[in-house]
N, CA, C and O atoms as a CHARMM CRD file, in Angstrom:
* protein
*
  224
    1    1 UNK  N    -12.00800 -40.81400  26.31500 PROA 1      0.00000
    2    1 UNK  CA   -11.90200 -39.36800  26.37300 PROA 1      0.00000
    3    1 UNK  C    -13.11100 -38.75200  25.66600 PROA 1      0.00000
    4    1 UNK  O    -13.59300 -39.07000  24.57900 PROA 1      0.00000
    5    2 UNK  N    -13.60600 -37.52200  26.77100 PROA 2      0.00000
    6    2 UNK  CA   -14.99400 -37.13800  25.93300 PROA 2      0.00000
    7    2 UNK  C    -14.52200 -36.07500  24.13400 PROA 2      0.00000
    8    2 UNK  O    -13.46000 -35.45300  24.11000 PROA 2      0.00000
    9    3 UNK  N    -15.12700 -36.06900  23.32800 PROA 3      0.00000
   10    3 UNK  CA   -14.66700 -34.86200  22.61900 PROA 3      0.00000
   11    3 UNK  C    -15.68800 -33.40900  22.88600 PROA 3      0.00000
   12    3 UNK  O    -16.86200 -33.24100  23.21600 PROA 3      0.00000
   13    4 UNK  N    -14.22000 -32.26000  22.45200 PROA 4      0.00000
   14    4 UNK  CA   -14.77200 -31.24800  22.65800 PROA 4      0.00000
   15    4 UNK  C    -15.94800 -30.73900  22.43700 PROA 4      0.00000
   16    4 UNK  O    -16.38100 -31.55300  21.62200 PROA 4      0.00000
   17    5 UNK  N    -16.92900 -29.82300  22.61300 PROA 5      0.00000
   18    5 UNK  CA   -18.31300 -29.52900  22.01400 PROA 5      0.00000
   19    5 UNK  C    -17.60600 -29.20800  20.36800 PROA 5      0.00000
   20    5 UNK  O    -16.46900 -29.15900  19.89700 PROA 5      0.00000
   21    6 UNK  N    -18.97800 -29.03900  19.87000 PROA 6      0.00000
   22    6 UNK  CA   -18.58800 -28.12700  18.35000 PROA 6      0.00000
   23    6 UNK  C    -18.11200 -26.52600  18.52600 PROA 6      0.00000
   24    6 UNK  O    -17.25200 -25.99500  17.82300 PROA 6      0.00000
   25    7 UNK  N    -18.78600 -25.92400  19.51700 PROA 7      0.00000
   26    7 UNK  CA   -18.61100 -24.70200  19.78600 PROA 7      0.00000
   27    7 UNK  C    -16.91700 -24.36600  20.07800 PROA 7      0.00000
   28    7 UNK  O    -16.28700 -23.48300  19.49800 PROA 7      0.00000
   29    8 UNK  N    -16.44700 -25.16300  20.96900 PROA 8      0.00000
   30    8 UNK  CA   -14.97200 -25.06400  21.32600 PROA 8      0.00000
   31    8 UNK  C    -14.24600 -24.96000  20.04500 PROA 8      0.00000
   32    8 UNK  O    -13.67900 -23.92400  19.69800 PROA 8      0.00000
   33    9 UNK  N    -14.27400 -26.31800  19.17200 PROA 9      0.00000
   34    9 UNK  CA   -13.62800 -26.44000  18.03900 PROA 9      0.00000
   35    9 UNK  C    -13.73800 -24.89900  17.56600 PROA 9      0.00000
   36    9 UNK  O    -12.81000 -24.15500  17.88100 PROA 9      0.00000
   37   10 UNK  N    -14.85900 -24.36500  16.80300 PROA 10     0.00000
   38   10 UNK  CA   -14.95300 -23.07100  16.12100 PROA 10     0.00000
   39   10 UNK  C    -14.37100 -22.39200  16.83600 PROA 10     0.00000
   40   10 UNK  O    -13.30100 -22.13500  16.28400 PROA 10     0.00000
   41   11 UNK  N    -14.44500 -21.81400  17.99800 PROA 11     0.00000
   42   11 UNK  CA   -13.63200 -21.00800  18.69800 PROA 11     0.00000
   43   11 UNK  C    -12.15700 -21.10700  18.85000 PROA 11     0.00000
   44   11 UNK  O    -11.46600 -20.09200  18.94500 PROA 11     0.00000
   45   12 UNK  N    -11.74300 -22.10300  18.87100 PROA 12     0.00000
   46   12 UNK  CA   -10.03400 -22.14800  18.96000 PROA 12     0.00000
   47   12 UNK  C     -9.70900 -22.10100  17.09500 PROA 12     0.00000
   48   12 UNK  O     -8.58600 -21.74400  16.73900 PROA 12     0.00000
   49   13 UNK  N    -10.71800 -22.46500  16.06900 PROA 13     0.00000
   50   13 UNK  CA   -10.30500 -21.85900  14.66000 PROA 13     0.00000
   51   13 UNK  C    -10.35100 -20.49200  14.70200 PROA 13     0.00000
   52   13 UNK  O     -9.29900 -19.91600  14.42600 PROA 13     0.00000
   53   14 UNK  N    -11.28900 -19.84300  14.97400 PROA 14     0.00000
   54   14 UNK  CA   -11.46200 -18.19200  14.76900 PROA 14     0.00000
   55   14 UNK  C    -10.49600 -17.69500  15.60700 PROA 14     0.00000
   56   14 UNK  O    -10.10400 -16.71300  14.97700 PROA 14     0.00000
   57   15 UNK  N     -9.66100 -17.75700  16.94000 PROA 15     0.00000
   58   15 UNK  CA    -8.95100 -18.01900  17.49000 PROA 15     0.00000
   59   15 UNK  C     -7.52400 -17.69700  16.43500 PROA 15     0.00000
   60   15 UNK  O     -6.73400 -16.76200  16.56600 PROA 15     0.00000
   61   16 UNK  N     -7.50900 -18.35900  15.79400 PROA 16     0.00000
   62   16 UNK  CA    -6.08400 -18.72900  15.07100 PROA 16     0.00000
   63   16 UNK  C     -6.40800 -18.12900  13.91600 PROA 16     0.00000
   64   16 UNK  O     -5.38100 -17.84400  13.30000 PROA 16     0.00000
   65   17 UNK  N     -7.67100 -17.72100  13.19100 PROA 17     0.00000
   66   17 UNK  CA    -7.59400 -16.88900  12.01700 PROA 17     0.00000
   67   17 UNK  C     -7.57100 -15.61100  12.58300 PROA 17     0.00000
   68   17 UNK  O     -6.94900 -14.94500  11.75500 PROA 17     0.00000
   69   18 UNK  N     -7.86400 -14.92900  13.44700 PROA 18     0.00000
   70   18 UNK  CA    -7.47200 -13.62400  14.24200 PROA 18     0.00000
   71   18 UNK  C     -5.73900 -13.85400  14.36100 PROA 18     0.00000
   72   18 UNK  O     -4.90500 -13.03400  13.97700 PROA 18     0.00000
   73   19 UNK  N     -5.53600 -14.79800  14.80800 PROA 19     0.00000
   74   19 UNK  CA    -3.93000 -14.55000  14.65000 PROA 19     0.00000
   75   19 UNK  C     -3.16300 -14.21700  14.08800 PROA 19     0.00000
   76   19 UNK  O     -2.21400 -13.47400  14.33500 PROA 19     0.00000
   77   20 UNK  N     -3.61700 -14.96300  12.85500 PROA 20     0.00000
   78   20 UNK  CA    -2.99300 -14.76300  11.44200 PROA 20     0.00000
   79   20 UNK  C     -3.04100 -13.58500  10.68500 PROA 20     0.00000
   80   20 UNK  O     -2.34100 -13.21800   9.74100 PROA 20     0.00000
   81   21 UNK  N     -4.20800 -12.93000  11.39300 PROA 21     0.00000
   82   21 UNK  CA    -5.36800 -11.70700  10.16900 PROA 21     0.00000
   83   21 UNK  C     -3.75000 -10.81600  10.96100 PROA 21     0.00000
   84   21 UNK  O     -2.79100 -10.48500  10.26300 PROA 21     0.00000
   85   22 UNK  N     -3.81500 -10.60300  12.41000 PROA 22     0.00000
   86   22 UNK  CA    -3.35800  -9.81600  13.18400 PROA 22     0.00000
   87   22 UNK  C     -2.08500  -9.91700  12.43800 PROA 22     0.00000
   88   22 UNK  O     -1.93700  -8.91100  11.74200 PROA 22     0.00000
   89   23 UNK  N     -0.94600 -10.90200  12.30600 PROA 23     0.00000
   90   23 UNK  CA     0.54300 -11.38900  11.66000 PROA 23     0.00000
   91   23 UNK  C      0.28300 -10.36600  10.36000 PROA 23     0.00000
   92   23 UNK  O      0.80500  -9.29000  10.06800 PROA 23     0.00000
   93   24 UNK  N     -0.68900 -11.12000   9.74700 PROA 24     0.00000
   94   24 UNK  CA    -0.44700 -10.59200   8.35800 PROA 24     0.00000
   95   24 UNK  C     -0.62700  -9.56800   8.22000 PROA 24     0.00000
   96   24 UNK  O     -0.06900  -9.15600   7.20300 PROA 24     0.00000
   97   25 UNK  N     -1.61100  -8.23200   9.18100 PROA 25     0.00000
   98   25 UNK  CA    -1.76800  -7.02700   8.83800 PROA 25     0.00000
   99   25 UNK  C     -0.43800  -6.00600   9.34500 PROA 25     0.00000
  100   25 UNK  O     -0.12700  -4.89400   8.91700 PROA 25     0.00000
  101   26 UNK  N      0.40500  -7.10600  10.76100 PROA 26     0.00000
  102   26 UNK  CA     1.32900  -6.40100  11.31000 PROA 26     0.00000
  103   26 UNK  C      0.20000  -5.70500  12.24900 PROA 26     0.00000
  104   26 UNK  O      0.36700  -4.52300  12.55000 PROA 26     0.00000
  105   27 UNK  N     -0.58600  -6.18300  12.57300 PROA 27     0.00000
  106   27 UNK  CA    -1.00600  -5.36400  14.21800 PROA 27     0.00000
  107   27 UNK  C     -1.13200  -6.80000  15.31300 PROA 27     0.00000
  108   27 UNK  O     -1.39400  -7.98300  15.09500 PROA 27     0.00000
  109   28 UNK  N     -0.70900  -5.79800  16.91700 PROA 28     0.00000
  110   28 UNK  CA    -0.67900  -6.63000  17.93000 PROA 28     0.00000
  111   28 UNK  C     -2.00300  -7.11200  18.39700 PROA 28     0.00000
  112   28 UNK  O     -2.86000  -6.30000  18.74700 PROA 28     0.00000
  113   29 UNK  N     -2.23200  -8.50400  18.42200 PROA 29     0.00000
  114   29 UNK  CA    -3.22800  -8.82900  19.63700 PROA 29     0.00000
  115   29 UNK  C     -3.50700  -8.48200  20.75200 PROA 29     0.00000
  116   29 UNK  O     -2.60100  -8.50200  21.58500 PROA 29     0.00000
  117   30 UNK  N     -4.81600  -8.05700  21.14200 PROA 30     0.00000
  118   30 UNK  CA    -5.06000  -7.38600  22.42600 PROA 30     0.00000
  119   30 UNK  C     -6.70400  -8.24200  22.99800 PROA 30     0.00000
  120   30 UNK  O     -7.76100  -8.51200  22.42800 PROA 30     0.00000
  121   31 UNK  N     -6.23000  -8.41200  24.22500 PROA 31     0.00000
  122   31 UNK  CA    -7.53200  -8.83300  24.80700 PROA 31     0.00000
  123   31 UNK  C     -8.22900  -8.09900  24.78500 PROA 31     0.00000
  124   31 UNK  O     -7.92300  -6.93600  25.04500 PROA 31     0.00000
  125   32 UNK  N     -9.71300  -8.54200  24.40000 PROA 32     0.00000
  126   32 UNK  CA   -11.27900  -7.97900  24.72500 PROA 32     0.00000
  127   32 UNK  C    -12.26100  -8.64300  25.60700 PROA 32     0.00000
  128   32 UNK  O    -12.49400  -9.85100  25.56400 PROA 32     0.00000
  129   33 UNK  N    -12.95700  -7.61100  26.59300 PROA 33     0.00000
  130   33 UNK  CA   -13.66600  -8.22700  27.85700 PROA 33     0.00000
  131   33 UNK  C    -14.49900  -9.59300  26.83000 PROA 33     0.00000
  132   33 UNK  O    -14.57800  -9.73100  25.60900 PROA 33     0.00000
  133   34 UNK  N    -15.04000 -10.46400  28.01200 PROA 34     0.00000
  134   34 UNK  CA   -15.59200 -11.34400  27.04400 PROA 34     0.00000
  135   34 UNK  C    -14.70800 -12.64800  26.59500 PROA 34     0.00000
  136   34 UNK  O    -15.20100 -13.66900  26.11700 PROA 34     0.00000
  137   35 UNK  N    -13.49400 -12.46000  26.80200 PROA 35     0.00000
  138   35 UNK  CA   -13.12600 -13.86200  26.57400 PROA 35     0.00000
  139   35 UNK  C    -12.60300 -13.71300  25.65500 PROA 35     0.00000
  140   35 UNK  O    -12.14700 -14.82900  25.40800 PROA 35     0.00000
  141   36 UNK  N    -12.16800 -12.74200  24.51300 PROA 36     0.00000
  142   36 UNK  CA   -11.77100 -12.80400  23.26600 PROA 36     0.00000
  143   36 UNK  C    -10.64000 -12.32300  23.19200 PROA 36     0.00000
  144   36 UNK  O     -9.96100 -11.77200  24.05900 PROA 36     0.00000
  145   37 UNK  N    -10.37800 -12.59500  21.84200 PROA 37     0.00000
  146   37 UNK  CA    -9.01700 -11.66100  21.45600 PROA 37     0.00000
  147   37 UNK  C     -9.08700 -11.07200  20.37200 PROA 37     0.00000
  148   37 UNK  O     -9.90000 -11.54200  19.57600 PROA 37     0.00000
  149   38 UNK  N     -8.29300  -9.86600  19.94100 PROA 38     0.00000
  150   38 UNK  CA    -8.76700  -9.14100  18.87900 PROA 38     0.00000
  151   38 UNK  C     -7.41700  -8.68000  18.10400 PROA 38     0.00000
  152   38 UNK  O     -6.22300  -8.84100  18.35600 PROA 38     0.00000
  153   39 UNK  N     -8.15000  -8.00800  17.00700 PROA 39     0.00000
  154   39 UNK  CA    -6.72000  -7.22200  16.39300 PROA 39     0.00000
  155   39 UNK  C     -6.72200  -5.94700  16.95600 PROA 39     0.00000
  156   39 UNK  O     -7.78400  -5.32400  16.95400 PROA 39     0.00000
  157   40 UNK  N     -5.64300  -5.41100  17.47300 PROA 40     0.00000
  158   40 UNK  CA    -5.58400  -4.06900  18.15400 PROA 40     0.00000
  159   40 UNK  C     -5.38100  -2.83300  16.33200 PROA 40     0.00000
  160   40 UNK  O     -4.50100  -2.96200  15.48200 PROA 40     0.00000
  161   41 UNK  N     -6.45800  -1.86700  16.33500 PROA 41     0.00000
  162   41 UNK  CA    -6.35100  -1.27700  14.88900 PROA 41     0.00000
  163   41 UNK  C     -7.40600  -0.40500  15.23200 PROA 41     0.00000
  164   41 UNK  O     -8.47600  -0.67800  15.77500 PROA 41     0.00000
  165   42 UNK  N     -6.76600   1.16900  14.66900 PROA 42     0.00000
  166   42 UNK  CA    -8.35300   2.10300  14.67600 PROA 42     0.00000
  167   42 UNK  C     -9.21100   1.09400  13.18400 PROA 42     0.00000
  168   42 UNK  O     -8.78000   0.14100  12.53600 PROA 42     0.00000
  169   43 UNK  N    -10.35700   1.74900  13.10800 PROA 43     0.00000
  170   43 UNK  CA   -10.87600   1.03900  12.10800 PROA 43     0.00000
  171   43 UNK  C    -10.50600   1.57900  10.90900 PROA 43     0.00000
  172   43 UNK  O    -10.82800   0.86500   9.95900 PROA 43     0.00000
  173   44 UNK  N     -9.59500   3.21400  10.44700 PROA 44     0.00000
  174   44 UNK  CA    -9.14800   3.36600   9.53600 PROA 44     0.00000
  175   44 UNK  C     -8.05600   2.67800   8.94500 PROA 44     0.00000
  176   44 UNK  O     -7.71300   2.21200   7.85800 PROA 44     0.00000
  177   45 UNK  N     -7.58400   2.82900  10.30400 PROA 45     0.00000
  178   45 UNK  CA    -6.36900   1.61100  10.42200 PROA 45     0.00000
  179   45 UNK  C     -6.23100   0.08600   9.69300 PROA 45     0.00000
  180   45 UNK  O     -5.34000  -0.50200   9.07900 PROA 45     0.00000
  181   46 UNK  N     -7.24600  -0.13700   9.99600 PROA 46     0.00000
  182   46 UNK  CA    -7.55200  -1.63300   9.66400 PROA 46     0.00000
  183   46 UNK  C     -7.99900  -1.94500   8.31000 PROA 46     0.00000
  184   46 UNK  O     -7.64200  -2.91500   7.64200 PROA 46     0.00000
  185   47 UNK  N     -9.04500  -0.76900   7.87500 PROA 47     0.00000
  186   47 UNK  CA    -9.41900  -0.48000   6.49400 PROA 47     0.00000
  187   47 UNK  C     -8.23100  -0.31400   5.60600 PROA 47     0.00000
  188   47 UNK  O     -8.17200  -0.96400   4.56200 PROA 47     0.00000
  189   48 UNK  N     -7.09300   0.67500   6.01800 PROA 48     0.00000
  190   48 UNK  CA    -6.03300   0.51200   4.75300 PROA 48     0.00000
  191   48 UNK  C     -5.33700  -0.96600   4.99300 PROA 48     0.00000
  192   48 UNK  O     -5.12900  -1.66000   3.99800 PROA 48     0.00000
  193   49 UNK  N     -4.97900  -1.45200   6.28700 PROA 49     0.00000
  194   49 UNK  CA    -4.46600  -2.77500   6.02500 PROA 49     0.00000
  195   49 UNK  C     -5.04300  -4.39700   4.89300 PROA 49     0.00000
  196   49 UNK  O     -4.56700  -5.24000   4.13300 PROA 49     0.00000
  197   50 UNK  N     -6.17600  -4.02700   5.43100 PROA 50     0.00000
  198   50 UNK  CA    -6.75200  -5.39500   4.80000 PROA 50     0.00000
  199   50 UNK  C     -7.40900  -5.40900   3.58400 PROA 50     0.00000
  200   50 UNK  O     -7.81000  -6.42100   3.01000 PROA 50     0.00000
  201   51 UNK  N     -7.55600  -3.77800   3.04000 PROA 51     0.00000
  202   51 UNK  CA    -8.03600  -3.52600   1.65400 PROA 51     0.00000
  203   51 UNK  C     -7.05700  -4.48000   0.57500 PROA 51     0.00000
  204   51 UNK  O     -7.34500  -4.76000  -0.58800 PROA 51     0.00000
  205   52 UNK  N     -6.13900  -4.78000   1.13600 PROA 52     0.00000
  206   52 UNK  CA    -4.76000  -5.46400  -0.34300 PROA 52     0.00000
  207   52 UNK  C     -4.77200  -6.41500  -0.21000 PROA 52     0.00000
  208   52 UNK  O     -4.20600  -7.14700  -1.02200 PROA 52     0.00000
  209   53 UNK  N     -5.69900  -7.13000   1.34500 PROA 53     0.00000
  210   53 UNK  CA    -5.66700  -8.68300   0.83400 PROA 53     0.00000
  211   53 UNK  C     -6.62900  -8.95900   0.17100 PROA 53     0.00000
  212   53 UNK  O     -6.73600 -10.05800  -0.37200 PROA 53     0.00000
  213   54 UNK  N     -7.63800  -7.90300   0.06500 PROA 54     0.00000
  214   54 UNK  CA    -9.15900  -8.15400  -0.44100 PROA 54     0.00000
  215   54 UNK  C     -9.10300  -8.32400  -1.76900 PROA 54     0.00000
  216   54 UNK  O     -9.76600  -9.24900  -2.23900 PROA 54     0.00000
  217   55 UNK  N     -8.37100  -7.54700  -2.59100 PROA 55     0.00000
  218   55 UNK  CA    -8.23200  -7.07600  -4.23200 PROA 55     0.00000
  219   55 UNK  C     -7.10100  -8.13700  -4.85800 PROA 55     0.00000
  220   55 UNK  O     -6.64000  -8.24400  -5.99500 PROA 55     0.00000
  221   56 UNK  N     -6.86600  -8.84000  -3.67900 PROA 56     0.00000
  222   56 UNK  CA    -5.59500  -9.89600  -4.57300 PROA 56     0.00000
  223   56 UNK  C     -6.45800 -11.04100  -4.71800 PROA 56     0.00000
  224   56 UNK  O     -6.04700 -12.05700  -5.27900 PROA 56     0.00000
């Protein structure tokens, strides 16, 4: 069996830390053109969420 590139690997991690970021802030995942996935959040939005994981 061949193994994956390196590139794949990183991508299915960042992949799963978007998941988590998304769980833990309480916002839904939303596709972005491009192949990606994102946290759905205005950016104020996102600024009060993730400011409290920053300071802990």
């Amino acid at each position: 069996m061949q193994e994956a590139p390196a590139w794949f690997a990183a991508s299915c991690a960042a992949g799963a830390v978007t998941e988590a970021l998304a769980d833990r802030l309480g916002l839904p995942l939303i596709d972005v053109p491009g192949n990606h996935v994102g946290a759905s959040a205005e950016p104020a939005e996102f600024a009060r969420a993730v400011v409290p994981l920053l300071v802990h």
